[in-house]
Rosetta silent file (secondary structure, phi, psi, omega in degrees, C-alpha in Angstrom):
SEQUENCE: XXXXXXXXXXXXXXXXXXXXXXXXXXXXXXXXXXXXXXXXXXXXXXXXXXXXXXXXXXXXXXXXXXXXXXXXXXXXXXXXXXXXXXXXXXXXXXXXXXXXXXXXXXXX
SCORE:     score description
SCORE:     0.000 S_00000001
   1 L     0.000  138.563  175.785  -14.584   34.874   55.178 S_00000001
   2 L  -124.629  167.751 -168.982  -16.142   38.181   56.232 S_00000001
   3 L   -95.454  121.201  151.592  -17.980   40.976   54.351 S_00000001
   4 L   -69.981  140.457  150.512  -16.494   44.300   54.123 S_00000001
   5 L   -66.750  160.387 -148.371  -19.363   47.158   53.661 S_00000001
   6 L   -90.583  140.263 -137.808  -19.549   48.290   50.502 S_00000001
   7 L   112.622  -52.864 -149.230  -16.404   50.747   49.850 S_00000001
   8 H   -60.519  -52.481 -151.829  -14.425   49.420   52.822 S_00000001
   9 H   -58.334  -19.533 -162.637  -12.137   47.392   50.433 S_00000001
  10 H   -89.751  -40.694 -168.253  -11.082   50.808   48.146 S_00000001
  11 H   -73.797  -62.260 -159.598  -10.247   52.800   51.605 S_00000001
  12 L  -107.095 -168.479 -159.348   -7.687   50.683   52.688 S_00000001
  13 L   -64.411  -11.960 -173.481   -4.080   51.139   53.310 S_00000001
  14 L   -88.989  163.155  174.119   -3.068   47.886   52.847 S_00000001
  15 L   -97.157   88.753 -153.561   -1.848   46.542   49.331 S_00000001
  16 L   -70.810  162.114 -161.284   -2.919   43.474   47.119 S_00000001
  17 L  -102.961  -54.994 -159.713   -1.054   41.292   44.638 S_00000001
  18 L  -155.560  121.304  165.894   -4.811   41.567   42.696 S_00000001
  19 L  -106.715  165.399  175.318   -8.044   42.802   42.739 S_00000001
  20 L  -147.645  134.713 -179.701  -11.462   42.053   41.005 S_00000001
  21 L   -84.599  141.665  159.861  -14.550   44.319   40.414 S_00000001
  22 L  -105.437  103.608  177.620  -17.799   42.629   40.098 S_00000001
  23 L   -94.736  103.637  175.311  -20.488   44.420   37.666 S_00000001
  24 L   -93.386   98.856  171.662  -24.300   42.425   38.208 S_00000001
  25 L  -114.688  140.952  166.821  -26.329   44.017   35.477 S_00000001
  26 L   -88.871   23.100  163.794  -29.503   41.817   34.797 S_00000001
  27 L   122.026 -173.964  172.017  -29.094   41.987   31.136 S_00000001
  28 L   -83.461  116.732  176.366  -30.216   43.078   27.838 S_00000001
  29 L   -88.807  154.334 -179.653  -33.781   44.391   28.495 S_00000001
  30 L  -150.281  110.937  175.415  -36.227   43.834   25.896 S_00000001
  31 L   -66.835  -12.872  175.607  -40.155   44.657   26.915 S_00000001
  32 L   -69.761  -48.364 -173.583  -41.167   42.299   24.212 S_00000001
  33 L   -85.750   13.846  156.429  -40.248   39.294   25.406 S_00000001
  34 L  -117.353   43.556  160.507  -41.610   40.725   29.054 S_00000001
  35 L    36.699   51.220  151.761  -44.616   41.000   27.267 S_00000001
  36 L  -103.151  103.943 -175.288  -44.873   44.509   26.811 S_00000001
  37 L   -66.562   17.746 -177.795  -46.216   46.026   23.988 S_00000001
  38 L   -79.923  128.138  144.699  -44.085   48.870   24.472 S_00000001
  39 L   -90.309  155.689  153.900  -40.778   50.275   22.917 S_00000001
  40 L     4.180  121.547  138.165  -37.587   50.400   24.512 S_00000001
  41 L   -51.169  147.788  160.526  -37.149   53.182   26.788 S_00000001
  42 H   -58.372  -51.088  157.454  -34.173   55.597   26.915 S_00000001
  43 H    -7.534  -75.856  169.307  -33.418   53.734   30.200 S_00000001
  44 H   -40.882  -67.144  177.250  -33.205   50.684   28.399 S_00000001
  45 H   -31.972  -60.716 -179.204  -31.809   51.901   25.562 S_00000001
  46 H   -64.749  -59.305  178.547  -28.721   53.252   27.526 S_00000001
  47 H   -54.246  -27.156 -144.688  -28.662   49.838   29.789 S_00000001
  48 H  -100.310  -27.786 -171.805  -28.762   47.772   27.164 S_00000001
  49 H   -54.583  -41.164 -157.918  -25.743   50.342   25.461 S_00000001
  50 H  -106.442  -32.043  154.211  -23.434   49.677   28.204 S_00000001
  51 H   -85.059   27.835  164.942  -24.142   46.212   28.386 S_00000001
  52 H   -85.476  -45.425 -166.568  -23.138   45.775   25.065 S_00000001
  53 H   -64.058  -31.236  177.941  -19.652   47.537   25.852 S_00000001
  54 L   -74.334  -18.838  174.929  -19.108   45.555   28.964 S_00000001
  55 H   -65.955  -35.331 -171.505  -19.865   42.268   26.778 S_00000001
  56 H  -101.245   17.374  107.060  -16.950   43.558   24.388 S_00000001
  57 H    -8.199  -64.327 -168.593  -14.798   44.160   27.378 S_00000001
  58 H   -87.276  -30.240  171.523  -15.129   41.280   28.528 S_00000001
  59 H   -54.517  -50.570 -141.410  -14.474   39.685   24.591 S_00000001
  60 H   -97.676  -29.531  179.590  -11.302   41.530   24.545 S_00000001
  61 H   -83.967  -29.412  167.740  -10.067   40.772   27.599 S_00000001
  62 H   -78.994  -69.225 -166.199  -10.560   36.912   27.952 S_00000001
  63 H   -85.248  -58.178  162.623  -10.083   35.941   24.194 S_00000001
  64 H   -89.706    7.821  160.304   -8.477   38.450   22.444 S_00000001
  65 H   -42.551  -77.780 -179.199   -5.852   39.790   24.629 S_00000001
  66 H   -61.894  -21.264  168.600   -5.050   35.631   24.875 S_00000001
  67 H   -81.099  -46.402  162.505   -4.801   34.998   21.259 S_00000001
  68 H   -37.404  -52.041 -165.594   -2.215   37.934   21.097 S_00000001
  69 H   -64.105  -20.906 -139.053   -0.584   36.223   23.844 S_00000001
  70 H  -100.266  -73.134  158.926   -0.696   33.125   21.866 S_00000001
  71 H    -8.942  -87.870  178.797    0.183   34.951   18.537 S_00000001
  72 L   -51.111  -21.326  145.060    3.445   35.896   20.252 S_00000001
  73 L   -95.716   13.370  163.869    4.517   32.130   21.518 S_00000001
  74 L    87.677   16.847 -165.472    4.184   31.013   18.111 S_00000001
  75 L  -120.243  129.862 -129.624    1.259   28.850   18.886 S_00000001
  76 L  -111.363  117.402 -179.388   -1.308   28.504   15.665 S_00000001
  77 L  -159.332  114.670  159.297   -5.195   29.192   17.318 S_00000001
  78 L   -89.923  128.171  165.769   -7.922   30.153   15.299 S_00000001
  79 L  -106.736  -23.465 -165.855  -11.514   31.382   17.360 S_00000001
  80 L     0.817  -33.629 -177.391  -13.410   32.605   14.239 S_00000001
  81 L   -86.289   39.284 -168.159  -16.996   32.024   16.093 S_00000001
  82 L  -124.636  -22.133 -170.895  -15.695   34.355   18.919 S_00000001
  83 L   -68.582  114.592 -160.021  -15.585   37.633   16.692 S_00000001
  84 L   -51.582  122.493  166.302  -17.841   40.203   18.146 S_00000001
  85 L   -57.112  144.943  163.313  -20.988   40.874   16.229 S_00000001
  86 L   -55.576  -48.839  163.257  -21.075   44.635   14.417 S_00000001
  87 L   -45.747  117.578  171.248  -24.159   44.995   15.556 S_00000001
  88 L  -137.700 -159.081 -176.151  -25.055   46.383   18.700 S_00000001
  89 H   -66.062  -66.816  176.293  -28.380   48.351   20.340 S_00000001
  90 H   -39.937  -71.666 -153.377  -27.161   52.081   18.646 S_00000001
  91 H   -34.602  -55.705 -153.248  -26.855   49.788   15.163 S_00000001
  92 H   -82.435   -9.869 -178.161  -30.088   48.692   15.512 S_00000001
  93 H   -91.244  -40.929  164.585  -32.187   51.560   16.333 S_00000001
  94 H   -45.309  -60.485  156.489  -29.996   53.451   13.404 S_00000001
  95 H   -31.482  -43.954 -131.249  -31.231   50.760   10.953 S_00000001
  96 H  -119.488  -63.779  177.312  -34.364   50.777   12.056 S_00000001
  97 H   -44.670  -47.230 -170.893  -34.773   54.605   11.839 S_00000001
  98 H   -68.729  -10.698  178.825  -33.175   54.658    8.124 S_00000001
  99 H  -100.867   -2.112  173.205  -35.816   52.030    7.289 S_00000001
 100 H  -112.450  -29.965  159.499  -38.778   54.258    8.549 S_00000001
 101 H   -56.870  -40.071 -154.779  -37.141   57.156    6.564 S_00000001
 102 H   -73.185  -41.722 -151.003  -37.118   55.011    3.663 S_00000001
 103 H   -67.973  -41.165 -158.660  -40.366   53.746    4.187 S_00000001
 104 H   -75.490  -56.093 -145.192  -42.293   57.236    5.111 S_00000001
 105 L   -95.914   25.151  159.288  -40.863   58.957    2.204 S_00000001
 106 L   -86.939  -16.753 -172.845  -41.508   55.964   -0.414 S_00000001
 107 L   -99.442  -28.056 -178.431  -45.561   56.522    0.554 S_00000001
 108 L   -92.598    0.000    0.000  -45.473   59.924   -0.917 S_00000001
């Protein structure tokens, strides 16, 4: 197998059956547990944003996508632990603000 430079594969003329993207993100950052006494950056904040969205990307496109397909041969499939937490990074820094509003103006 040989390595195309990065690019080469988009440039050319010839034409595939299928392709596949790769995204390597190293995660959800959190400075706490890399023992930083620090909050979250906007950096973070935004990486950790978009690797929430590629995690529900990736939900919709492996499981539900296939339970539709499923749905539609008549074949009976419940996932119930698979449903995508509400929550994300945005939730929690909203919460977390509305509870220091609450908090600050509860002291006067």
């Amino acid at each position: 197998a040989s390595s195309l430079p990065p690019g080469r594969a988009l440039k050319s003329s010839q034409r595939s059956l299928c392709s596949m993207m790769i995204v390597d993100t190293p995660g959800l950052q959190n400075p706490e547990m890399a023992g930083q006494s620090r909050g979250a950056t906007f950096e973070e904040l935004c990486h950790n944003y978009a690797q929430e969205r590629l995690q529900g990307l990736f939900h919709e496109r492996t499981f539900v996508q296939e339970l539709e397909r499923y749905k539609e041969e008549n074949i009976d499939l419940s996932l119930d632990a698979l449903e995508p937490s509400i929550s994300g990074s945005v939730a929690t820094v909203d919460e977390a603000s509305r509870q220091t509003l609450v908090s600050s103006h509860g002291k006067r």
